[in-house]
Every structure is written in structure tokens, then in C-alpha cells.
C-alpha positions in Angstrom: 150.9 182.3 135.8 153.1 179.3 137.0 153.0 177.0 139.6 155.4 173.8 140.3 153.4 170.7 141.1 156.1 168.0 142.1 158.6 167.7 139.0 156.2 169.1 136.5 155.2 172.7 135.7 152.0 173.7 134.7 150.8 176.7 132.8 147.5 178.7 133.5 146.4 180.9 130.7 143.1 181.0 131.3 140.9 184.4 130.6 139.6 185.9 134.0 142.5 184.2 136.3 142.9 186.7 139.5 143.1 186.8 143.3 140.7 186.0 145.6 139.3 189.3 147.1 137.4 188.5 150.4 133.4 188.2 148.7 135.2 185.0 146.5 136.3 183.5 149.5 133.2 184.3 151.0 131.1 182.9 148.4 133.2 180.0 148.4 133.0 178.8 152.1 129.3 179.6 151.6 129.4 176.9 149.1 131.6 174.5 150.7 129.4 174.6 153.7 126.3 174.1 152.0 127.4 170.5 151.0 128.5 167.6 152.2 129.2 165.6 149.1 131.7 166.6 146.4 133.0 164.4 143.1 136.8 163.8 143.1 139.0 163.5 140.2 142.2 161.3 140.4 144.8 160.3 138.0 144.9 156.7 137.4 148.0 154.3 136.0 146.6 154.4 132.3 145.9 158.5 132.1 142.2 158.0 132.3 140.9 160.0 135.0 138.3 158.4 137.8 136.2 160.4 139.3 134.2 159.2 142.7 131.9 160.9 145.0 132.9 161.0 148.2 131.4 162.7 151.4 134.2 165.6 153.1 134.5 168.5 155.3 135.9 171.5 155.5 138.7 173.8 157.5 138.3 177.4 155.5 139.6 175.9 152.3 140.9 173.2 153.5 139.4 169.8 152.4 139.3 166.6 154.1 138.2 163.4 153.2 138.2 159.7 153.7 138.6 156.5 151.8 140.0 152.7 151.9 143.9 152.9 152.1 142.9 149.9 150.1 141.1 151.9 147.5 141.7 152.8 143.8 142.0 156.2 144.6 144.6 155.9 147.2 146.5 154.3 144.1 146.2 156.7 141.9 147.2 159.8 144.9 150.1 157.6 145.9 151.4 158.2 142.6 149.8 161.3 141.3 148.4 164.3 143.8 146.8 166.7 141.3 143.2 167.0 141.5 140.7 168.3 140.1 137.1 167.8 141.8 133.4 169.9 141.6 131.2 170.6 144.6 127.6 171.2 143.3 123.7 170.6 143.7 120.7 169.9 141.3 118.4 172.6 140.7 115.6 173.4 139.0 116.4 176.1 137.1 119.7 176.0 134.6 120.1 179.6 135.8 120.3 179.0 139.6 123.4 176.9 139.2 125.8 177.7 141.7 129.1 175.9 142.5 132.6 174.9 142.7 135.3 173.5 140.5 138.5 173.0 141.6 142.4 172.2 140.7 144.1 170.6 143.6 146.4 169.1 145.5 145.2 165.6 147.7 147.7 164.9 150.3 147.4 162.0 152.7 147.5 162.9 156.4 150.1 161.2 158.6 150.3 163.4 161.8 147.5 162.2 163.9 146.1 165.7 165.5 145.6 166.3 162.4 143.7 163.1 161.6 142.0 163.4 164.8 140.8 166.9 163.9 139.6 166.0 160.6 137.5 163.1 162.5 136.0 165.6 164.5 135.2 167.6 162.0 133.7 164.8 160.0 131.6 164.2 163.1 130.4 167.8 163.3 129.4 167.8 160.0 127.7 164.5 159.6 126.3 164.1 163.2 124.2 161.0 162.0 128.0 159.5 162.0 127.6 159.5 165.8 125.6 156.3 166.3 129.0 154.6 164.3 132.1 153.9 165.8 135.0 155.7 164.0 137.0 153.3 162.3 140.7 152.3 162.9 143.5 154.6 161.6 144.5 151.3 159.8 140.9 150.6 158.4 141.4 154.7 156.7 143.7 157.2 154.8 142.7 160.5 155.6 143.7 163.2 152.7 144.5 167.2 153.1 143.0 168.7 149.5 144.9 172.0 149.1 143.1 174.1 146.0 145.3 175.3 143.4 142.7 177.5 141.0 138.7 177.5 142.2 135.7 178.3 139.4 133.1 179.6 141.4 130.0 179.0 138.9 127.2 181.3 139.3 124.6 181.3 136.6 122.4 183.7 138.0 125.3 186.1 136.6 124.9 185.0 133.2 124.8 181.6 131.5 127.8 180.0 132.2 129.3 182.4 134.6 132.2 181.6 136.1 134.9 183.8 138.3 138.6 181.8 138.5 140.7 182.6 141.2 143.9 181.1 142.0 145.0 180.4 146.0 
């Protein structure tokens, strides 16, 4: 499979690529609504990646989140969109591991519905955000993370289970 990320083109050949039937995509809003928190991989100037939690919200598969237009990670998206972050959970027991891995675009959001939306959204979602005052479209960068290829891990399947799907 190919898919054109800006100038560069980028090669899948991974064992168990396929469509997402509707129980994916099921299981996968499942998972994205069970969390709140998700660690985010960006590209920086010197090719190591930095990953950094960060708190989002959902629209289906789409991803929002916040952070500093000030911040590292702005940086690094300003130069480089691709992606790549994991939505999980501790557990217990290594074979109740359930998550998401994810390829993906980050795009900062200029048109303000759709900032306002994601604000509301963050609001839903984090209802002890309430008692704060939303901060100042200057004061934030608001980015649209489109997936490219999602790992659904679900251990109970087997150790290491894993169903890829691209979008």
C-alpha cells in the first residue's frame, strides 16, 4: 500500500494491513472514549522523536488537542505533520492489554467553528474544565489529528495481538 504524506511517499508493508470493517471502528471509538489522555509523537529538528502526553478528545476518529503555540511541539508540527501516538491504560494483567497505536497526521486548526467545537468538546469531556476560563485563541493552537494506519492491541486475543487497519 501507498500513501503521499506532503512531498514524501511512504511504503506500508506490514503483515495484517486491511480495512476497517465496522467491529474495528467500533472497538476503536470504544477505546478512544475510554480515555482522556494519549502520548503524542512529533518529529523534532535533529530526527529524534519527542513524545509528550497530552489530554484530547474525540469526533469519531477525529482527534483534537491543545498545546502552547509556543511549545516544542508546535515546532516540530510546523515543520513536520506525521505522527505517530498510543492511547492506552495500566492493567494488572499483561493479558488484558487493550489499546491504540496510531500513524497520523496533526494539523493545526485555523477556522474557528472548528476551534470552538473542539473547545466544546474538550469541555464535554473534561467537565472539571468548567470551573476555568477557556483560554485565548492566542494563548492556544488547537490541532486536527487525522489517523493514517491504527493497531488496535488486544492481548486477550493472544500475546501481542494486534489488528492493523489503515483509514
Amino acid at each position: 500500500m501507498e500513501w503521499a504524506i506532503g512531498e514524501a511517499v511512504v511504503l506500508a508493508a506490514v503483515i495484517g494491513d486491511k480495512a476497517m470493517d465496522d467491529t474495528l471502528k467500533s472497538k476503536i471509538l470504544e477505546l478512544l472514549d475510554q480515555h482522556r489522555l494519549m502520548t503524542i509523537a512529533t518529529n523534532r529538528p535533529d530526527g529524534w522523536p519527542q513524545a509528550t502526553t497530552v489530554g484530547y478528545v474525540n469526533d469519531s476518529l477525529t482527534i483534537y488537542f491543545l498545546c502552547s503555540p509556543q511549545s516544542q511541539k508546535a515546532a516540530n508540527l510546523a515543520r513536520d505533520s506525521r505522527v505517530s501516538l498510543t492511547i492506552d491504560h495500566d492493567v494488572a494483567d499483561p493479558m488484558a492489554i487493550t489499546g491504540l497505536s496510531m500513524a497520523a497526521l496533526a494539523q493545526a486548526v485555523t477556522d474557528q467553528s472548528e476551534v470552538a467545537k473542539a473547545l466544546n468538546l474538550l469541555v464535554t469531556r473534561y467537565p472539571e474544565y468548567a470551573a476555568f476560563s477557556l483560554p485565548k485563541p492566542e494563548e492556544i493552537a488547537v490541532y486536527r489529528v487525522l489517523p493514517k494506519v491504527i493497531s488496535v492491541l488486544d492481548y486477550s486475543k493472544g500475546f501481542g495481538h494486534s489488528d492493523l487497519v489503515t483509514v
